[in-house]
Every structure is written in structure tokens, then in C-alpha cells.
PDB file with SEQRES, HELIX, SHEET and CRYST1 records, atoms N, CA, C and O in Angstrom:
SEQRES   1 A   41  UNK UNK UNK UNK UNK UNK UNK UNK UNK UNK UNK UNK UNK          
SEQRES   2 A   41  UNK UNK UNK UNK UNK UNK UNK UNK UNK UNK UNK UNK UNK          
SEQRES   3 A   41  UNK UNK UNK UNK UNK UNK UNK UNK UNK UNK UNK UNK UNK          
SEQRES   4 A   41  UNK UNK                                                      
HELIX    1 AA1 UNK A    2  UNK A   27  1                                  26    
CRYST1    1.000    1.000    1.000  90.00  90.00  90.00 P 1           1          
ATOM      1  N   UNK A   1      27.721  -4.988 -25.088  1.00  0.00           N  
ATOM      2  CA  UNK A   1      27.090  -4.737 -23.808  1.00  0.00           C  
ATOM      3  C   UNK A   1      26.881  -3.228 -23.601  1.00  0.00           C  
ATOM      4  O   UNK A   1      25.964  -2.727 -22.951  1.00  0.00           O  
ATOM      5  N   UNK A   2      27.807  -2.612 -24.212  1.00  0.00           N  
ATOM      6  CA  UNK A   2      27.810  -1.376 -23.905  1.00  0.00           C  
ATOM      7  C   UNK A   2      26.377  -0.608 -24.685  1.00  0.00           C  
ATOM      8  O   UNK A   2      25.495   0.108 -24.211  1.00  0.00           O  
ATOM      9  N   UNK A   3      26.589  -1.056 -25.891  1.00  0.00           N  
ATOM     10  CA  UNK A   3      25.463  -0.826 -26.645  1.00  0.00           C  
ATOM     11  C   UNK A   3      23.856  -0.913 -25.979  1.00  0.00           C  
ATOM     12  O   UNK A   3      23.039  -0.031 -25.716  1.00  0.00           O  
ATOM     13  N   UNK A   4      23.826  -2.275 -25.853  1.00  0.00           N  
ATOM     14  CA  UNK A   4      23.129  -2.694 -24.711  1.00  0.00           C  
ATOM     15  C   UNK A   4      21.978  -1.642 -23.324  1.00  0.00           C  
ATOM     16  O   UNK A   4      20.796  -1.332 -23.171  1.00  0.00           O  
ATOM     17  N   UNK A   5      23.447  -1.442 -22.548  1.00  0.00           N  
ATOM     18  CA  UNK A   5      23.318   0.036 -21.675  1.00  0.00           C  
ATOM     19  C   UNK A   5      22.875   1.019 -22.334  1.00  0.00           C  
ATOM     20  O   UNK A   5      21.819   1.429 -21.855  1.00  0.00           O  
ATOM     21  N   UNK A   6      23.265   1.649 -23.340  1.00  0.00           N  
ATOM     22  CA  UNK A   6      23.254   2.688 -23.663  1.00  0.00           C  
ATOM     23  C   UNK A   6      21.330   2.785 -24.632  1.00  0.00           C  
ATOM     24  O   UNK A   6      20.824   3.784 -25.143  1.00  0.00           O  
ATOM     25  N   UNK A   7      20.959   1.881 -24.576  1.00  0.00           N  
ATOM     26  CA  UNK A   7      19.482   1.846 -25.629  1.00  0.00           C  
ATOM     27  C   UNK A   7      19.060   1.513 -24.278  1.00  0.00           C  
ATOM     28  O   UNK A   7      18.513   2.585 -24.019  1.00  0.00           O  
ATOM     29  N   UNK A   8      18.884   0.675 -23.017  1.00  0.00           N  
ATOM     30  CA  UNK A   8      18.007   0.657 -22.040  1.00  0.00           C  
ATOM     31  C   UNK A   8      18.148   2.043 -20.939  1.00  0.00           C  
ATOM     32  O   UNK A   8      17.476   2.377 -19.963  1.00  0.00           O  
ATOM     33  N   UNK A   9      19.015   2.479 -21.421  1.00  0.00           N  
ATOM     34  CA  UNK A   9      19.172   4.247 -20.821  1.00  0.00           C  
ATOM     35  C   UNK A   9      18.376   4.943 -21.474  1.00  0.00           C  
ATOM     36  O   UNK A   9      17.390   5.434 -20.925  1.00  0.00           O  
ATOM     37  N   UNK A  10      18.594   5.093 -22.537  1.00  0.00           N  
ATOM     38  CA  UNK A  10      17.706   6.115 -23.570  1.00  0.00           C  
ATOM     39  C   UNK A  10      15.981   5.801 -22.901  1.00  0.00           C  
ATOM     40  O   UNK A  10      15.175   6.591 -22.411  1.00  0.00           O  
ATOM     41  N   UNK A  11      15.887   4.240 -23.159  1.00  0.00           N  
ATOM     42  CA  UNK A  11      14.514   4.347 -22.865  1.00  0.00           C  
ATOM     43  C   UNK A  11      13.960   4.404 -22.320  1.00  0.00           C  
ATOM     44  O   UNK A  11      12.776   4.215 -22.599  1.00  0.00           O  
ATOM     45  N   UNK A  12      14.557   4.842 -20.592  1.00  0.00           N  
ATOM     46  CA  UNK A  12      14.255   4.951 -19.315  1.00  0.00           C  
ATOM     47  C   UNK A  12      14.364   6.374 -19.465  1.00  0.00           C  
ATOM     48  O   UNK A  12      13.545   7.025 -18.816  1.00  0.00           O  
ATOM     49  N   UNK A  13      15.158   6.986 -20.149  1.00  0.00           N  
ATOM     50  CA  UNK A  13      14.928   8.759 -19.925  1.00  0.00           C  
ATOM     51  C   UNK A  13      13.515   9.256 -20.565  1.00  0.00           C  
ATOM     52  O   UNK A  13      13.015  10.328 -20.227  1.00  0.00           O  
ATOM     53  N   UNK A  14      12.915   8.386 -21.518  1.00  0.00           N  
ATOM     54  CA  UNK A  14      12.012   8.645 -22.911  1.00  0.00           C  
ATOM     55  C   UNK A  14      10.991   8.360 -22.128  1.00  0.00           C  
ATOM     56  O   UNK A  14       9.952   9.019 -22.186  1.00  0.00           O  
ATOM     57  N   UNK A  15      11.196   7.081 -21.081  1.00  0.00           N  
ATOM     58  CA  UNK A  15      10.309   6.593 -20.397  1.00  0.00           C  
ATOM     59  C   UNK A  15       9.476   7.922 -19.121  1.00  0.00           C  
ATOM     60  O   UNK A  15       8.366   8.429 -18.957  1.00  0.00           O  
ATOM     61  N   UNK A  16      10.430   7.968 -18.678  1.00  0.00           N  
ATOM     62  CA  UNK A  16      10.274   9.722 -17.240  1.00  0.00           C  
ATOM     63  C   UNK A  16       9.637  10.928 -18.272  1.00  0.00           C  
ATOM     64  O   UNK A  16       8.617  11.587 -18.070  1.00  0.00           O  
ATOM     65  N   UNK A  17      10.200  10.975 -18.984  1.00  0.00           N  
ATOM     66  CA  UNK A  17      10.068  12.306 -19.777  1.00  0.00           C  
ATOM     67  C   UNK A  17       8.525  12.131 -20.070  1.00  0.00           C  
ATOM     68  O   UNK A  17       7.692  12.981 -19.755  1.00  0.00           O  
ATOM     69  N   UNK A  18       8.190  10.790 -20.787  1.00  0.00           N  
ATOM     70  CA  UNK A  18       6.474  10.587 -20.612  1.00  0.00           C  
ATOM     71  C   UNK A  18       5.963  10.746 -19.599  1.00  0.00           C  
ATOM     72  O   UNK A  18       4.860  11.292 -19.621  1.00  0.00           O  
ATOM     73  N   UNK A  19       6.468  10.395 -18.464  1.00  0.00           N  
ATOM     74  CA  UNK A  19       5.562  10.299 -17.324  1.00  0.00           C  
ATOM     75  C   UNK A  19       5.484  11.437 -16.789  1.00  0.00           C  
ATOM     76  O   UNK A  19       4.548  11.846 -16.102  1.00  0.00           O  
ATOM     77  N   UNK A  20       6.779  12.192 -17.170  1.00  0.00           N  
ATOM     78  CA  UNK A  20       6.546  13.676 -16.206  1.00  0.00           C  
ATOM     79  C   UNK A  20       5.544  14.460 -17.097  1.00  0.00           C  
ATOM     80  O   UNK A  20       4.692  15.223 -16.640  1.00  0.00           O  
ATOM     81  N   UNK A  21       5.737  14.191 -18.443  1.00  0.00           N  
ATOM     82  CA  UNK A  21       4.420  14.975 -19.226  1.00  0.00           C  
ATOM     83  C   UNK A  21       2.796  14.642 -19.053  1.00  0.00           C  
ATOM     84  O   UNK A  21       1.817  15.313 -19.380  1.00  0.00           O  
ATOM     85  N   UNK A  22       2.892  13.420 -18.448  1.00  0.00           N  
ATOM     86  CA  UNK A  22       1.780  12.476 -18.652  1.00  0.00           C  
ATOM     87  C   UNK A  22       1.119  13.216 -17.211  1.00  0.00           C  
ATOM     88  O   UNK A  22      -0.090  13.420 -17.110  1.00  0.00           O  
ATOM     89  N   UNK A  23       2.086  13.571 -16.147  1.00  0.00           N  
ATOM     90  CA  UNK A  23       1.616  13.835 -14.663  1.00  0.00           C  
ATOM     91  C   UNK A  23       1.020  15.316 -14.411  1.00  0.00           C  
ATOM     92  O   UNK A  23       0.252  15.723 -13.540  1.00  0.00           O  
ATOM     93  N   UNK A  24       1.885  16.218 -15.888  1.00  0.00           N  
ATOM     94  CA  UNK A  24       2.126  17.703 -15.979  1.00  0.00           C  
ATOM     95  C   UNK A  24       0.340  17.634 -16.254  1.00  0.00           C  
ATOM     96  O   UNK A  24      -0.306  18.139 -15.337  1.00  0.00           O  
ATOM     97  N   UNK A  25      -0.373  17.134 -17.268  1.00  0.00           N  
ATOM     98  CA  UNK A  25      -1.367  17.005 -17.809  1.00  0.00           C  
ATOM     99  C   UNK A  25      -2.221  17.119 -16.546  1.00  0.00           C  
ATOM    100  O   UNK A  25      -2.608  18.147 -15.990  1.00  0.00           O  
ATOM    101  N   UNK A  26      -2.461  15.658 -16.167  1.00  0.00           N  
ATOM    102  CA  UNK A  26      -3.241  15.694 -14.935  1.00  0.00           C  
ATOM    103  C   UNK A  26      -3.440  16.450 -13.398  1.00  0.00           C  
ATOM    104  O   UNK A  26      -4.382  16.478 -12.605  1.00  0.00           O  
ATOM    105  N   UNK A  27      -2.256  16.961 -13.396  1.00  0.00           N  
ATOM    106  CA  UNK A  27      -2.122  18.174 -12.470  1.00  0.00           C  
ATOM    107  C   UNK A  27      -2.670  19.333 -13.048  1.00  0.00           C  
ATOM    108  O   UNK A  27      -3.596  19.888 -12.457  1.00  0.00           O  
ATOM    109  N   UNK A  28      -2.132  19.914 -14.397  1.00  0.00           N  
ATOM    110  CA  UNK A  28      -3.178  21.290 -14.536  1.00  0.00           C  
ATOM    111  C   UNK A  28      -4.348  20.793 -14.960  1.00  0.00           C  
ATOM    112  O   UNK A  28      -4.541  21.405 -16.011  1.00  0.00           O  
ATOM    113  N   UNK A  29      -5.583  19.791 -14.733  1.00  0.00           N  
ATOM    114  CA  UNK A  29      -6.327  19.379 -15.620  1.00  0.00           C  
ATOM    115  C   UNK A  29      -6.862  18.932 -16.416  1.00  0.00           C  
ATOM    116  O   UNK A  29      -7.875  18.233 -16.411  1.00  0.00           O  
ATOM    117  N   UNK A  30      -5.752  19.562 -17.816  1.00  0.00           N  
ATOM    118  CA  UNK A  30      -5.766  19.201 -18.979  1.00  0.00           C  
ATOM    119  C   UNK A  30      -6.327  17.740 -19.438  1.00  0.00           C  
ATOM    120  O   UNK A  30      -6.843  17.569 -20.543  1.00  0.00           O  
ATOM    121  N   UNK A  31      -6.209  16.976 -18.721  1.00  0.00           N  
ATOM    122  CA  UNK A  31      -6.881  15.734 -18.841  1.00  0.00           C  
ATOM    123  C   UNK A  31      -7.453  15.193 -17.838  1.00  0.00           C  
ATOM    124  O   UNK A  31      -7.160  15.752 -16.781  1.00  0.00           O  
ATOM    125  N   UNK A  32      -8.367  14.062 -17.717  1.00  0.00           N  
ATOM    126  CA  UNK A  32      -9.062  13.904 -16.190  1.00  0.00           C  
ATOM    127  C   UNK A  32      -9.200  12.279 -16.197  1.00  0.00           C  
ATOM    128  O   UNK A  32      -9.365  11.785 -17.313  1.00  0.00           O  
ATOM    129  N   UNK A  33      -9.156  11.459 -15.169  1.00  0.00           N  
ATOM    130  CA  UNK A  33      -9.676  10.495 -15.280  1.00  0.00           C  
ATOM    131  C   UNK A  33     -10.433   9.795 -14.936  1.00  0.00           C  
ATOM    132  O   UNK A  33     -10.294   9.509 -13.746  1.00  0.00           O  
ATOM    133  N   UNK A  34     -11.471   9.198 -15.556  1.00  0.00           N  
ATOM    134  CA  UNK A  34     -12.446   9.119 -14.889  1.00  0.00           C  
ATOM    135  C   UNK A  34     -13.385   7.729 -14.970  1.00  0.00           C  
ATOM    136  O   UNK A  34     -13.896   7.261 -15.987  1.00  0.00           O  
ATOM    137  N   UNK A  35     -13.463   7.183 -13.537  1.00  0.00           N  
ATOM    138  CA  UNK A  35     -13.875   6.062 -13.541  1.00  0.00           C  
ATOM    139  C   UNK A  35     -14.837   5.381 -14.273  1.00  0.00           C  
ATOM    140  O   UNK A  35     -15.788   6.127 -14.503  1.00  0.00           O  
ATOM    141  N   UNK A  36     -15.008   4.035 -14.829  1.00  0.00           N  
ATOM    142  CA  UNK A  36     -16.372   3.735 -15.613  1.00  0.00           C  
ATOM    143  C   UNK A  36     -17.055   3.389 -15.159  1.00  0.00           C  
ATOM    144  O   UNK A  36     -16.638   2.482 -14.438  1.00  0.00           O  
ATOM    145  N   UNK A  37     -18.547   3.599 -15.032  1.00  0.00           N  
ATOM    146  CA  UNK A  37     -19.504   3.272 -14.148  1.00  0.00           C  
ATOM    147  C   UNK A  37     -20.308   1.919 -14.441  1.00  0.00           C  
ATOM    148  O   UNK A  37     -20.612   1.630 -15.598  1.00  0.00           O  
ATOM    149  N   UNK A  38     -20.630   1.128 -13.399  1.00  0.00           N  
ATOM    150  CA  UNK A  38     -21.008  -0.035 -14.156  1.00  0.00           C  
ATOM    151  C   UNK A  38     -22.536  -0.093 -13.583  1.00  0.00           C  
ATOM    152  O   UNK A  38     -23.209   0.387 -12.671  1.00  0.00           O  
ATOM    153  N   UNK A  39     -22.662  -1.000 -14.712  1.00  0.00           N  
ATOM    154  CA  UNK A  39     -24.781  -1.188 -14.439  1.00  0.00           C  
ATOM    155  C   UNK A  39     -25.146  -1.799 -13.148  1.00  0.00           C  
ATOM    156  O   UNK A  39     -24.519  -2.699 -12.589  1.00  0.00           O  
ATOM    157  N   UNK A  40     -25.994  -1.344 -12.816  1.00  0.00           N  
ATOM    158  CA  UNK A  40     -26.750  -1.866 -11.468  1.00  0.00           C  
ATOM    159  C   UNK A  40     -27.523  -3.068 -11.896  1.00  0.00           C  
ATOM    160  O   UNK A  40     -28.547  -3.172 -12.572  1.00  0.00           O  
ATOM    161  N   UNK A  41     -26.602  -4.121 -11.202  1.00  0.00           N  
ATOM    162  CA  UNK A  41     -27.858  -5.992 -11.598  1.00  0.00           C  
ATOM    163  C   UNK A  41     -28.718  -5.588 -11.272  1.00  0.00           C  
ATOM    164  O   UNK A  41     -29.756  -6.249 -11.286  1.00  0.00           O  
TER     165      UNK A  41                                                      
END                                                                             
């Protein structure tokens, strides 16, 4: 069990650590997102 804990921890820190990089991006720019436009029937 302990084991357990200790790998769904890791991957919740691995998990933030993406997201805070993922957020760092879109705040300075660096990446943008951008909606897809769809055809006019």
C-alpha cells in the first residue's frame, strides 16, 4: 500500500509540475491557443 501511495504521489507532483510549465508557456505567450474555425453551411 505504501508503495502504492508513494507512485500516485510522484505522479501528482509530475502531474503540477506539467501544468505549471504548461500555464508558464501560455502566460508569456510562448504558445497560443487558438480556436478552429468552422465552415459556414
Amino acid at each position: 500500500m505504501d508503495a502504492e501511495l508513494s507512485a500516485l504521489e510522484a505522479r501528482r507532483d509530475k502531474t503540477l509540475a506539467l501544468k505549471q510549465a504548461m500555464m508558464q508557456e501560455l502566460l508569456t505567450g510562448r504558445t497560443r491557443l487558438v480556436t478552429p474555425k468552422t465552415p459556414n453551411a
